[in-house]
VMD Tcl script that draws the C-alpha trace (Angstrom):
set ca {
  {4.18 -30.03 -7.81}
  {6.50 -30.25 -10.42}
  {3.83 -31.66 -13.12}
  {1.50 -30.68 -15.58}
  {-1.08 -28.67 -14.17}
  {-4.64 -30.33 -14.38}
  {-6.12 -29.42 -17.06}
  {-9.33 -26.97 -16.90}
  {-11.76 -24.99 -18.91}
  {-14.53 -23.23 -16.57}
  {-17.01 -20.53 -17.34}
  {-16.42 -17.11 -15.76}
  {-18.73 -15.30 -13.49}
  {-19.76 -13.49 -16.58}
  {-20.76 -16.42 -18.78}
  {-17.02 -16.53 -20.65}
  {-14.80 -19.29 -20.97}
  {-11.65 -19.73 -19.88}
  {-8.96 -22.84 -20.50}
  {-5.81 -23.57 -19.15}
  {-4.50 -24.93 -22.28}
  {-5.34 -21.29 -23.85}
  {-2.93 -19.56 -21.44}
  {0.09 -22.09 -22.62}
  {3.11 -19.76 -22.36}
  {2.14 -17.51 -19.82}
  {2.72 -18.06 -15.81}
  {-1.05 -18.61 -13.89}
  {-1.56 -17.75 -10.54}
  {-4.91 -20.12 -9.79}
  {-6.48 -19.04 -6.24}
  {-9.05 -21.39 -4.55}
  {-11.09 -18.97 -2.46}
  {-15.06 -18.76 -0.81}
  {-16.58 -15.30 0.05}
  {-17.11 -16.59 3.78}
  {-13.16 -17.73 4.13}
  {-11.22 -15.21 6.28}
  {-7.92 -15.49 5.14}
  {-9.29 -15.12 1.66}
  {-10.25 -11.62 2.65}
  {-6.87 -11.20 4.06}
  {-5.07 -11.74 1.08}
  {-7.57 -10.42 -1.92}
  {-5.72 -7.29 -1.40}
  {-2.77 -8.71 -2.53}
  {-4.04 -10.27 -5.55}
  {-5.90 -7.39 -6.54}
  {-2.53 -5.50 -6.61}
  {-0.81 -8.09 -8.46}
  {-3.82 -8.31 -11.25}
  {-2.85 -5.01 -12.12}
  {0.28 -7.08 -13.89}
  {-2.08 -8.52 -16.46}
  {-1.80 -6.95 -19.56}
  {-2.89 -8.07 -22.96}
  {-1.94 -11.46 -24.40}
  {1.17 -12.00 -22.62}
  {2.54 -11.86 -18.99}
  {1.53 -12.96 -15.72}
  {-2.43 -14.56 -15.52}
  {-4.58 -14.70 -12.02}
  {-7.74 -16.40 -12.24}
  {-9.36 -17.23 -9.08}
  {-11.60 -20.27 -8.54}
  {-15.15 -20.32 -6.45}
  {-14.51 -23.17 -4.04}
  {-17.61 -24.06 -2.21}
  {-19.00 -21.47 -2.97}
  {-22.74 -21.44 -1.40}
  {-23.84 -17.93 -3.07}
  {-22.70 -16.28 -6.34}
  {-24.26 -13.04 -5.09}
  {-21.82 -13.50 -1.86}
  {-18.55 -14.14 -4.68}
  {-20.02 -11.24 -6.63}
  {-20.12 -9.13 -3.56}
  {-16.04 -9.52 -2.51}
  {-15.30 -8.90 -6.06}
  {-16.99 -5.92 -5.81}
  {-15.61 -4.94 -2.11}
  {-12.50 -6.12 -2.97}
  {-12.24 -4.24 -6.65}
  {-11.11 -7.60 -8.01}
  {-10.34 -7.17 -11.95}
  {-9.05 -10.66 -12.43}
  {-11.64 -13.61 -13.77}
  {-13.14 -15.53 -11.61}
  {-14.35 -19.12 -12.16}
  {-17.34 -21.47 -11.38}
  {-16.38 -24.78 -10.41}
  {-19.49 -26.63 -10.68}
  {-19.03 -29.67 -8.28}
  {-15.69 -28.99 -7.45}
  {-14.36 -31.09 -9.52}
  {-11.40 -28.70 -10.37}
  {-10.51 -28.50 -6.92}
  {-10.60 -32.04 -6.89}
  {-8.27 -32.66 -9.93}
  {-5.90 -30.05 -7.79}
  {-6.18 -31.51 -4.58}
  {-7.53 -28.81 -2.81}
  {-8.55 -29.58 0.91}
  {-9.84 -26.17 1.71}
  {-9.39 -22.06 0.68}
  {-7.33 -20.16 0.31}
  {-4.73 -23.02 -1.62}
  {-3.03 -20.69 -4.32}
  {-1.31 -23.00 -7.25}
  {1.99 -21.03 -9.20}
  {1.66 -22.57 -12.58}
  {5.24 -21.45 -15.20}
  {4.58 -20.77 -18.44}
  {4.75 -24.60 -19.62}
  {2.09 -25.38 -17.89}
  {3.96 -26.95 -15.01}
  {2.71 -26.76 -11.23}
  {5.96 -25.24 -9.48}
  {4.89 -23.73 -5.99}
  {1.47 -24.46 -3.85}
  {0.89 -22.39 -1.31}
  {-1.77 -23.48 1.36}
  {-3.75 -20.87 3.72}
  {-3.78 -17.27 3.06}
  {-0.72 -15.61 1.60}
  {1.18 -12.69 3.30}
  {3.14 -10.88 0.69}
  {6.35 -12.94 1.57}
  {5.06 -15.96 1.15}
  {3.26 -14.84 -2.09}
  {6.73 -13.37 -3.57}
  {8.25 -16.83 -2.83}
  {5.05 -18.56 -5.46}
  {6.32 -15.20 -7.89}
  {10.04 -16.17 -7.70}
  {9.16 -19.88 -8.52}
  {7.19 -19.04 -11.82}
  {9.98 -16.37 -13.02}
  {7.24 -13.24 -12.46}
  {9.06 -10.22 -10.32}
  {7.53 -9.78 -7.01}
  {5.45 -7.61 -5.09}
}
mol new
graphics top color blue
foreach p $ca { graphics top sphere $p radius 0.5 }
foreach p [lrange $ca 0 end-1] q [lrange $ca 1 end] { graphics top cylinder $p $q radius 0.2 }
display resetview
């Protein structure tokens, strides 16, 4: 906390791209999450209603991150049951979570629009606990 965030570039679930360094100027919500983590169902209801924030080429970004992640199908399948909108990323070998730190899902980084780490949240987020992340990257809460 309180650094740069590590950088990454991963490829989507659909084969895109996706860099930190291309979201420079923008706050990032990064969640670390597994289809088979219960807390990770707990809260994907909250981030789905928070992706619907992302618009365009500006304003708040959630990406989430496969952590773990035994089956794609599984990930595609709580996107689907979840009606997820926001990208989610393949972290071949974890070596993202790694480079964060993570020790298990749900961990949910608040990176500010310079790219700095300002709030980690560990376990899954209740919508307090996820306003508290909001207020510490400037983005209005829930």
């Amino acid at each position: 906390m309180g650094k740069s965030a590590p950088p990454l570039t991963l490829q989507t679930l659909d084969g895109s791209t996706i860099s930190l360094n291309s979201l420079q100027g923008r706050p990032v919500i990064l969640n670390f999450w597994a289809s088979w983590c219960g807390p990770c169902r707990e809260e994907a209801p909250l981030f789905r209603e928070l992706s619907t924030r992302q618009t365009g080429q500006e304003g708040l970004v959630v990406l989430g991150v496969l952590y773990l992640e035994p089956s794609e199908q599984n990930a595609r399948d709580f996107i689907r049951e979840y009606s997820l909108a926001y990208p989610n990323l393949r972290d071949p070998g974890t070596r993202t979570g790694i480079n964060y730190g993570v020790a298990g899902v749900p961990e949910t980084f608040f990176i500010s629009a310079d790219g700095v780490v300002q709030h980690v949240d560990r376990g899954g987020l209740s919508r307090e606990r996820l306003n508290i992340g909001l207020q510490k990257i400037g983005v209005p809460t829930l």
